[in-house]
C-alpha positions as CSV (number, residue, x, y, z in Angstrom):
1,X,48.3,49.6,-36.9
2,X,51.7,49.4,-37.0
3,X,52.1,48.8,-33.6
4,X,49.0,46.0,-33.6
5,X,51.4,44.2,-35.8
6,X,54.5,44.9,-33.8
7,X,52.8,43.1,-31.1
8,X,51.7,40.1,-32.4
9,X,55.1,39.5,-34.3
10,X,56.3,39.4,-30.4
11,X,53.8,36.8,-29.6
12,X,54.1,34.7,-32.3
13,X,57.8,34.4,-31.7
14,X,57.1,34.2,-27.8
15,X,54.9,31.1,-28.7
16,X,57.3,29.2,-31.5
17,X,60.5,29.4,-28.6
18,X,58.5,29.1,-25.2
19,X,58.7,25.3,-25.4
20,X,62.7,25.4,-25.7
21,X,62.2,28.0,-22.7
22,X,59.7,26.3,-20.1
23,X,62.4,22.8,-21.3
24,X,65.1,24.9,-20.0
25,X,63.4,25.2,-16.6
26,X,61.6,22.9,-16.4
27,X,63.8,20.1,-14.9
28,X,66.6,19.4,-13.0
29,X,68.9,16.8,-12.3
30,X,70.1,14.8,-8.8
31,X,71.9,12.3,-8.5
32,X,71.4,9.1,-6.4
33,X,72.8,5.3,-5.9
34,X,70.6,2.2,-6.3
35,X,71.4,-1.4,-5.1
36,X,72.6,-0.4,-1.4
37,X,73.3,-3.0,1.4
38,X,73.1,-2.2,4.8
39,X,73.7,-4.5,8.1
40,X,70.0,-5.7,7.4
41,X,71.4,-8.2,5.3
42,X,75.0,-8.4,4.2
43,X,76.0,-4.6,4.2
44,X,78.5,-3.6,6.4
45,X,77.3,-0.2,7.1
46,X,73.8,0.8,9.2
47,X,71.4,2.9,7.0
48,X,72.6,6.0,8.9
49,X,76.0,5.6,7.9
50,X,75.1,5.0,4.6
51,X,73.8,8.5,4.3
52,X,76.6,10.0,6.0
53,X,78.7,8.6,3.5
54,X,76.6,9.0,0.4
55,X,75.9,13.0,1.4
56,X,79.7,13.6,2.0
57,X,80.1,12.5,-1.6
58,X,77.2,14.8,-2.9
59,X,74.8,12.3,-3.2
60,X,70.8,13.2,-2.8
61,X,69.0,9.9,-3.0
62,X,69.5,6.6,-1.6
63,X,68.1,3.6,-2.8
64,X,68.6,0.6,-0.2
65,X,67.8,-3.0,-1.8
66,X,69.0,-5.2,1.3
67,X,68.3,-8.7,0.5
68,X,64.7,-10.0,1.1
69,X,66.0,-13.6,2.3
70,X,69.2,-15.0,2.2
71,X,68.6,-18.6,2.8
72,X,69.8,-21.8,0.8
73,X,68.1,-25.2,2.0
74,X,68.2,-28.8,0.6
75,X,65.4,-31.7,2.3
76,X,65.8,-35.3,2.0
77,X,62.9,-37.1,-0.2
78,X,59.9,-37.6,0.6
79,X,59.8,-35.1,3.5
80,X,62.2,-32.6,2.0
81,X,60.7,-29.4,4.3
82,X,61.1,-31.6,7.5
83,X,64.5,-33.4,7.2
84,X,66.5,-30.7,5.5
85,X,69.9,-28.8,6.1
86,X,68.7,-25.0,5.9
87,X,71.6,-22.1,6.2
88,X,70.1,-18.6,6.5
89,X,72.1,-15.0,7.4
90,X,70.5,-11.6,8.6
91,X,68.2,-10.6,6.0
92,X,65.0,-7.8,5.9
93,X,62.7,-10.9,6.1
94,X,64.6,-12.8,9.1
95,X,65.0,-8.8,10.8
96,X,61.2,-7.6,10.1
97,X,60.0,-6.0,7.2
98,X,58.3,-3.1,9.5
99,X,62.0,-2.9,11.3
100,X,63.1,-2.3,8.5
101,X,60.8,0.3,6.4
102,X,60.8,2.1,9.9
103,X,64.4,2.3,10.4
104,X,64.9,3.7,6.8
105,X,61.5,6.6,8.1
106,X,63.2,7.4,10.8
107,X,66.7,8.3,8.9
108,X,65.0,9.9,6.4
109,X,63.1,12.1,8.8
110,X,66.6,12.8,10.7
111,X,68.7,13.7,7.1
112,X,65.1,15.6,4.9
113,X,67.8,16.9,2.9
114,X,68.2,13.1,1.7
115,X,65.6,11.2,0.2
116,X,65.3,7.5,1.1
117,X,64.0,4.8,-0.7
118,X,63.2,1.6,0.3
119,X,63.5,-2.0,-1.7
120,X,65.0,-5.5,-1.9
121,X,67.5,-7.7,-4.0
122,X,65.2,-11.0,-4.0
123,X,66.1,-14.4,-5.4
124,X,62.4,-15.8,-6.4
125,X,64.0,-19.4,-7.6
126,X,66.9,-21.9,-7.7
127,X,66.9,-25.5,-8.1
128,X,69.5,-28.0,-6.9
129,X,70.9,-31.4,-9.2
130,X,73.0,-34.1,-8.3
131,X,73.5,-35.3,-5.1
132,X,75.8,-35.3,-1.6
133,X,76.9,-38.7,-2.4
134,X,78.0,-38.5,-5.7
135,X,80.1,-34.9,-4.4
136,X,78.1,-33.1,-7.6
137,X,75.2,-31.3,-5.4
138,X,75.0,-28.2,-7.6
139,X,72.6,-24.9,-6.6
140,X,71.2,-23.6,-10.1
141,X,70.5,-19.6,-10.6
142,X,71.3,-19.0,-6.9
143,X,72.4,-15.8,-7.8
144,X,69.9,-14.7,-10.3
145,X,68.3,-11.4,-9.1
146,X,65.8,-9.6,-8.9
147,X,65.8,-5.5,-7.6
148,X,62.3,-4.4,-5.9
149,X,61.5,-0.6,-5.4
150,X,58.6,1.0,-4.3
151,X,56.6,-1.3,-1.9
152,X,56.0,-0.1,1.5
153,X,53.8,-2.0,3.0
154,X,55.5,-4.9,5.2
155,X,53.0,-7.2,4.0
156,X,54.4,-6.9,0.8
157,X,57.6,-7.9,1.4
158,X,56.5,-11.5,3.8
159,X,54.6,-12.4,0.3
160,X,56.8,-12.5,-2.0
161,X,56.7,-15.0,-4.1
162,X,60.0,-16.5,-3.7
163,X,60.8,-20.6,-2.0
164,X,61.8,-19.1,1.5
165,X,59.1,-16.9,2.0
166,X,56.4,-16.4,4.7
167,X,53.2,-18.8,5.8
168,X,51.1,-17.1,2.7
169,X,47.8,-17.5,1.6
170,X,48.5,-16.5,-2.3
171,X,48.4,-20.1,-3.4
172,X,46.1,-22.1,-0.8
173,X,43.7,-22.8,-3.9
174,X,46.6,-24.6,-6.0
175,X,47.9,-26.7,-2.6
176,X,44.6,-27.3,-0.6
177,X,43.6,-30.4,-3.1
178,X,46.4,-32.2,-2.0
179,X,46.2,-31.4,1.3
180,X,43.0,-32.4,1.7
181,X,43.5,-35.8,0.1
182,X,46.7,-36.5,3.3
183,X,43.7,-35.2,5.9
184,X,41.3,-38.0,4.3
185,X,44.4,-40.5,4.8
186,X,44.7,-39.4,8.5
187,X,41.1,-39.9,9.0
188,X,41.3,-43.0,7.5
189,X,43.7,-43.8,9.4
190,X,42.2,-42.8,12.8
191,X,39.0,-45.5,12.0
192,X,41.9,-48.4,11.3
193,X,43.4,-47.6,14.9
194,X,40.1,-48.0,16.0
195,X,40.4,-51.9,15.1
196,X,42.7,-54.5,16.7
197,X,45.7,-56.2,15.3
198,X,47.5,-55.5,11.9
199,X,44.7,-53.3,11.1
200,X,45.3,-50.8,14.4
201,X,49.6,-51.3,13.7
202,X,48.6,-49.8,10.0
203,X,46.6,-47.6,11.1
204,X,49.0,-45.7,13.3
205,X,51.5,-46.1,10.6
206,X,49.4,-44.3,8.3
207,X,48.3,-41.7,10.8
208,X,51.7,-40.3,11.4
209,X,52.7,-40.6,8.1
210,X,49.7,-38.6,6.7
211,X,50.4,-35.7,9.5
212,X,54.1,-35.7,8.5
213,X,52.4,-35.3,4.8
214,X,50.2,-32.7,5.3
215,X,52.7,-30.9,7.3
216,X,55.7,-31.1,4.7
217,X,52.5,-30.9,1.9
218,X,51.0,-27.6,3.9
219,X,48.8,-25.2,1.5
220,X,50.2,-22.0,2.9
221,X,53.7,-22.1,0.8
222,X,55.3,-18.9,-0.7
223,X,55.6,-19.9,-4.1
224,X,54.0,-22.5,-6.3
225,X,57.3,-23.4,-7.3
226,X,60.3,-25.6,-5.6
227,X,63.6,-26.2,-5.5
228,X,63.4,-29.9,-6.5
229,X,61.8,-29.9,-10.3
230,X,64.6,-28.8,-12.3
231,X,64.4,-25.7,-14.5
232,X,61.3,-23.6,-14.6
233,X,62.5,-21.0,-16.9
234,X,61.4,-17.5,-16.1
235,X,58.0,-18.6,-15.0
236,X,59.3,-18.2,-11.6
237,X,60.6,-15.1,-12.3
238,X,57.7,-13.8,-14.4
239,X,55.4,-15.2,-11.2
240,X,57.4,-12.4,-9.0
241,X,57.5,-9.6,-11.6
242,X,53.8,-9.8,-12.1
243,X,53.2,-9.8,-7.8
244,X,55.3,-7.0,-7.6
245,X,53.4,-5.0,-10.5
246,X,50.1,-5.6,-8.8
247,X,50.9,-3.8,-5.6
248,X,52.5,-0.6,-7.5
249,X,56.1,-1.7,-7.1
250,X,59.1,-2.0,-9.8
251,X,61.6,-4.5,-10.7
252,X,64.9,-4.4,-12.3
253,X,66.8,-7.4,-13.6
254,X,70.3,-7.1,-11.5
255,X,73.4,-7.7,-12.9
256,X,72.3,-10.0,-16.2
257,X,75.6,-10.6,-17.4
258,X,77.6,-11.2,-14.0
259,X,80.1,-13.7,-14.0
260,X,80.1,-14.3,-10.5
261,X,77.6,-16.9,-10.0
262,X,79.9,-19.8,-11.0
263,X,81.9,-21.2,-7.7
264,X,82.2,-23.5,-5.1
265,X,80.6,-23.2,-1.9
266,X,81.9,-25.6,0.8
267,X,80.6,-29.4,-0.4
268,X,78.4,-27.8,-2.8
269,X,78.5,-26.0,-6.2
270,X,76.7,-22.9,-6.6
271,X,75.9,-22.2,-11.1
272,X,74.2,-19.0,-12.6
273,X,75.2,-18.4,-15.6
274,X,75.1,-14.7,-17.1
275,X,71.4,-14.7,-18.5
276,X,71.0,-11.4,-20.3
277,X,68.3,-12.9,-22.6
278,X,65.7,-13.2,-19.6
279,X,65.3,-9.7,-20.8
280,X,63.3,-10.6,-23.3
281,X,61.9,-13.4,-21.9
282,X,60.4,-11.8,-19.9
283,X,57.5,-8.8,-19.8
284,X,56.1,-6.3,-17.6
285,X,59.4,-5.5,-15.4
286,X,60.4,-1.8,-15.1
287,X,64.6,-2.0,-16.3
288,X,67.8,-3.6,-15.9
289,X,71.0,-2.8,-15.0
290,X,72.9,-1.2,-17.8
291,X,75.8,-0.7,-15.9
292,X,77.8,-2.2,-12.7
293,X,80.5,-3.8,-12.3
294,X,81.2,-6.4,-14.8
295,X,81.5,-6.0,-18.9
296,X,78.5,-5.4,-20.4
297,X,77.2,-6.1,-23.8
298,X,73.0,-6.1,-23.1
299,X,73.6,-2.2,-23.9
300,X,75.3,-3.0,-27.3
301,X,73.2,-1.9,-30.5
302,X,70.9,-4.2,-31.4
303,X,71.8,-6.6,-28.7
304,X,69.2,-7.3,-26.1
305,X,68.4,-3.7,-24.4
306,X,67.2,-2.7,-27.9
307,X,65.1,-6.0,-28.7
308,X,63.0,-5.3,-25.9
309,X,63.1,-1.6,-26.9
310,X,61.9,-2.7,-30.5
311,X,59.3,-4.8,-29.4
312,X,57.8,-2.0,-27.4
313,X,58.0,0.2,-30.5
314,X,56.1,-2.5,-32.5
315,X,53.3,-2.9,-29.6
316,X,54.3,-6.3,-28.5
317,X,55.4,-4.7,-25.1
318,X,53.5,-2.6,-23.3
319,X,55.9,-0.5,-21.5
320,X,59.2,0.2,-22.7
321,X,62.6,-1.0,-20.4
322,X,64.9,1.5,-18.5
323,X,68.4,1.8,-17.8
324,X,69.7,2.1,-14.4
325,X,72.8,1.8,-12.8
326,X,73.6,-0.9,-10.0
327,X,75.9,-0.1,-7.6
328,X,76.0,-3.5,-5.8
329,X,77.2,-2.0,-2.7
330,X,78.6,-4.0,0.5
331,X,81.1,-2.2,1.8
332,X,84.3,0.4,0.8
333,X,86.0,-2.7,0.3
334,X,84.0,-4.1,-2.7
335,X,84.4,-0.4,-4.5
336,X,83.7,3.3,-3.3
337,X,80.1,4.5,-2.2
338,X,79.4,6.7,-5.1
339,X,81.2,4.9,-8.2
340,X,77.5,4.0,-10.0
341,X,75.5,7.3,-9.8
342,X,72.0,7.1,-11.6
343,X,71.4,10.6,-12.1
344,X,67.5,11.1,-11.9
345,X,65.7,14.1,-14.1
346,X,63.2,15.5,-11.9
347,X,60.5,18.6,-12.1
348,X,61.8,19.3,-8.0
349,X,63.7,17.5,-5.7
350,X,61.2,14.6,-3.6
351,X,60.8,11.5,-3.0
352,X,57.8,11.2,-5.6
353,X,59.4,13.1,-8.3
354,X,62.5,10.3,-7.9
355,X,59.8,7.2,-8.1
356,X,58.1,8.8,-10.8
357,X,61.6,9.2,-13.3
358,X,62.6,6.1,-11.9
359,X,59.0,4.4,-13.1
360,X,59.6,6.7,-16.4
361,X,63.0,6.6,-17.1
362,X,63.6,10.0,-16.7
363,X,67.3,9.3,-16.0
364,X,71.0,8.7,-17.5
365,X,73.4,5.9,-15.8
366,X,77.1,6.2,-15.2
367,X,79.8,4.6,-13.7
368,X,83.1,6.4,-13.0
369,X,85.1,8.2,-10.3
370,X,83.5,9.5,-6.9
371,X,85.7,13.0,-7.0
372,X,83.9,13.7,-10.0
373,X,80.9,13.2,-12.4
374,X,80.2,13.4,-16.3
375,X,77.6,15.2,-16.6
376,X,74.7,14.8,-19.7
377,X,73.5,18.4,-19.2
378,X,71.3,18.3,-22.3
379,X,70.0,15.1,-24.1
380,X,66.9,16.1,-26.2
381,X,65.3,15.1,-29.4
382,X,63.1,18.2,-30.9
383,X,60.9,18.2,-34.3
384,X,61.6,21.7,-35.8
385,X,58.3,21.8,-37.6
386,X,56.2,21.7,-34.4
387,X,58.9,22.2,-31.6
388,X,58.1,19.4,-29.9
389,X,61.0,18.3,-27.5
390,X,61.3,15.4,-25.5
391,X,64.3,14.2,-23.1
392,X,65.2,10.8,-21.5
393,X,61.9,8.3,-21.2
394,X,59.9,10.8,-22.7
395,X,57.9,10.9,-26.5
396,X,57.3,12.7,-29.4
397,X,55.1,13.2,-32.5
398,X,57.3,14.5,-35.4
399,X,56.0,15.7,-38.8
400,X,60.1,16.3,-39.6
401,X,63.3,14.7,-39.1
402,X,64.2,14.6,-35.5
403,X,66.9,16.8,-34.2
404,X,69.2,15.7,-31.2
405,X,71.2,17.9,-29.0
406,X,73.8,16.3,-26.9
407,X,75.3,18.7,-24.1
408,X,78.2,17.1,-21.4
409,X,79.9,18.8,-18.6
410,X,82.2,17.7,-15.8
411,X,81.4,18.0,-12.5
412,X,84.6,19.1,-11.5
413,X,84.4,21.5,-14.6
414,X,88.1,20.1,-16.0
415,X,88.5,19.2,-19.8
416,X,88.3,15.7,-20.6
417,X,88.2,13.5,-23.7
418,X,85.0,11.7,-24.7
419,X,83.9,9.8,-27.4
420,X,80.1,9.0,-27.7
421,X,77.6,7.3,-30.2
422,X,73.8,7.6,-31.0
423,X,72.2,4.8,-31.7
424,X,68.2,4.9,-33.3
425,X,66.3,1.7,-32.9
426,X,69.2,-0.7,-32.7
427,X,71.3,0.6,-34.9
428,X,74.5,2.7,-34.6
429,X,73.9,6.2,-37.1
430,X,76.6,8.6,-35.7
431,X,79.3,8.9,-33.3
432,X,81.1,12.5,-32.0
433,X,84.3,12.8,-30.1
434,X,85.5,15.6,-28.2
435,X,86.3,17.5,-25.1
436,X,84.0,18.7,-22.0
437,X,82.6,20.8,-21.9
438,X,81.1,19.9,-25.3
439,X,78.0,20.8,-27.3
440,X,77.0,18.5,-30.1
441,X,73.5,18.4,-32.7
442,X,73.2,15.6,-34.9
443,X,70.3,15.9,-37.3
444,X,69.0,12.5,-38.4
445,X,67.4,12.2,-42.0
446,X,65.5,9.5,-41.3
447,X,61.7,10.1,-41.8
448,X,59.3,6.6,-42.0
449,X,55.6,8.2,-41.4
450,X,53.4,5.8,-38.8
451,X,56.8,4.3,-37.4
452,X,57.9,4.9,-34.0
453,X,61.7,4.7,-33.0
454,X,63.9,6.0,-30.2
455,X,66.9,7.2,-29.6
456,X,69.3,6.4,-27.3
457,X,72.9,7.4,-26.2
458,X,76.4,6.0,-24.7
459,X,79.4,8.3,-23.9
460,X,82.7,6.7,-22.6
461,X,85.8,8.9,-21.5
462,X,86.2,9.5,-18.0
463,X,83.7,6.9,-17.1
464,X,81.1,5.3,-19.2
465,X,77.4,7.2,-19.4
466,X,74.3,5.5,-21.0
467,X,71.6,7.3,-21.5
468,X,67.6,6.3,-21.8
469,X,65.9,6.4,-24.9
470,X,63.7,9.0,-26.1
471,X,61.0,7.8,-28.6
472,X,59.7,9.4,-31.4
473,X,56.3,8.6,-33.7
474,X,56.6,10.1,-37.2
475,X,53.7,11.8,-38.6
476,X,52.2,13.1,-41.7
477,X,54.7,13.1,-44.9
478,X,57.7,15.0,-43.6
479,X,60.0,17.4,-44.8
480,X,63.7,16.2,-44.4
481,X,66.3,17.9,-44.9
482,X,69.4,19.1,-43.0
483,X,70.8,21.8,-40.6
């Protein structure tokens, strides 16, 4: 008897901590770079030596977003895609999609200790006001971006939906009317030059003119949208998120708040404004950047990261927003291979397993030095009344207030100084300071039952680390309490 009840005390306490255990093993983190160029577009190193570089600096995944088109055009009126000044530079579009997806295969299959990944930066939209004349010819949201990760078929990438793409068929139905109405004209036209006199003189007139029509006027266009019709808002840019979304891609916002975007560019002026608040203008996208290389403040509490974040909470989104780091890589000149790790939490280290955190936001962010890395070893939320845990992009149900534990480690195992703060739902609740390698649990009293919230975190000391959020849905009456 006694030893019946010996043996089920064992199980009972094998059950209550074999979540903490199977946690403990069950992932494991790898760190990669996202926002490569290479020499498909405006890179200066090949994919190969990309890798090279990245694997020397202990690197595992590679994430290559060469621009889709690089391409700026303006047309004179009324035959603006006939008489036009166009300037284009190597881009994956102008190379060849396939080239492309096949030269990142072949890599991948040479370095399988790597894994590849391919995408694009794409500019969907920009529109142009004042003129030549007046020496005021101005290029609006040239430089608002879009990341795309995931697609791999080369169709794909020829129909985007952006002003310089490929002959597509995606809009014929919204074009053709007009079309069809310059074919009549033509027609017309052709019975007039049938006549003699004026009427044959008009008609030819109006037979060339009509051809140059429907060829300017053609119904297989890229985009719906042109350069020429002011400001769409983020219809463009909503038009692109939703194309991508439908073939199993995903799309980050790229550097929101860069201040780049404002300059001069030989007679003309080139104007995008930082436009961190198309994050909430917009739905459906996977994440952002939450950290490159300008100052950030989309990542502030209750700025616009944790708008959307709130929304999804409240069921007006219907996926919540991930973090990811940008590295906006050129070349060694523009900053050092390495300096904006996205380190991905992963069951086992593939390609799928990436894609899959990446879709989830299994993952922490982090810019800093390239000898060494922070390290968020632990980032967990837990419910101590039913064990539940959950880490980055993950959920819970909690019938208690939620415990987090915090662990950080440097890579190169030295001591340094942090200082980090949690922040639930848009609001700042506790900061915690000290020295790595540092262990830190923060018991939050808060208990709303019905109400889901999230937690999120951002460390800065020898670089700056923002976490993803973790979400929790209370349930039942709770308990409270503290440690």
């Amino acid at each position: 008897m006694k030893l019946m009840l010996y043996l089920i005390i064992l199980y009972l306490i094998f059950c209550i901590s074999s979540p903490v255990v199977a946690y403990a093993n069950e992932y494991i983190q790898i760190a990669g770079l996202i926002d490569i160029r290479s020499t498909f577009s405006d890179g200066s190193y090949s994919i190969e030596e990309l890798v090279n570089i990245a694997k020397n600096r202990g690197l595992e995944v590679l994430i290559f977003t060469d621009h889709d088109r690089i391409e700026m055009e303006y047309g004179l009126f009324p035959f603006r895609h006939i008489i036009k000044r166009k300037i284009e530079r190597p881009s994956v579009l102008k190379i060849g999609a396939k080239k492309y997806l096949n030269k990142i295969k072949e890599v991948g299959h040479k370095y399988p200790e790597m894994i590849l990944i391919p995408g694009v930066e794409s500019a969907p939209f920009y529109y142009w006001t004042g003129s030549i004349i007046k020496g005021n010819l101005t290029a609006h949201n040239w430089e608002k971006h879009i990341l795309v990760i995931g697609l791999e078929k080369p169709e794909d990438y020829k129909n985007l939906p952006i002003l310089s793409g490929a002959f597509s068929t995606n809009y014929i139905s919204q074009f053709l009317p007009t079309t069809l109405l310059f074919i009549i004209s033509a027609l017309f036209s052709i019975f007039l030059i049938r006549w003699r006199g004026i009427y044959k003189k008009i008609g030819i007139i109006g037979f060339i003119l009509s051809l140059l029509l429907i060829i300017n006027y053609h119904p297989f266009k890229s985009s719906v949208f042109d350069q020429y019709h002011g400001d769409q808002g983020v219809l463009p840019y909503q038009e692109f998120i939703d194309y991508v979304n439908k073939r199993g891609g995903m799309t980050f916002w790229s550097h929101p708040e860069s201040k780049s975007g404002i300059d001069k560019k030989g007679r003309i002026y080139v104007n995008t404004p930082p436009h961190p608040d198309d994050l909430v203008k917009t739905k459906g996208y996977t994440g952002f950047a939450a950290i490159y290389g300008d100052n950030i403040t989309a990542t502030e509490p209750d700025r616009e990261w944790d708008t959307v974040l709130q929304e999804y909470c409240l069921g007006k989104r219907a996926r919540p927003v991930w973090g990811i780091s940008a590295a906006d890589y050129h070349s060694e000149a523009g900053g050092k291979l390495g300096e904006f790790p996205t380190t991905f939490i992963v069951k086992e280290k593939s390609k799928e397993e990436v894609l899959y955190a990446l879709k989830n936001g299994n993952m922490y962010v982090y810019q800093g030095s390239i000898g060494y890395r922070l390290s968020l070893d632990e980032f967990t939320v837990s419910d101590t009344s039913t064990h539940y845990k959950a880490t980055m992009g993950e959920q819970i149900s909690a019938k208690d207030s939620p415990v987090l534990k915090i662990k950080l480690s440097s890579s190169d195992k030295k001591n340094y100084k942090i200082q980090g703060r949690i922040i639930r739902s848009g609001k700042l609740i506790d900061t915690f300071s000290g020295t790595t390698p540092m262990k830190y649990t923060y018991r939050d009293s808060y208990f709303n039952p019905n109400e889901k919230i999230y937690y999120r975190i951002d460390v800065k000391g020898p670089g700056i680390l923002v976490s993803n959020p973790i979400f929790v849905t209370f349930i039942g009456e709770g308990k409270g309490g503290s440690l």
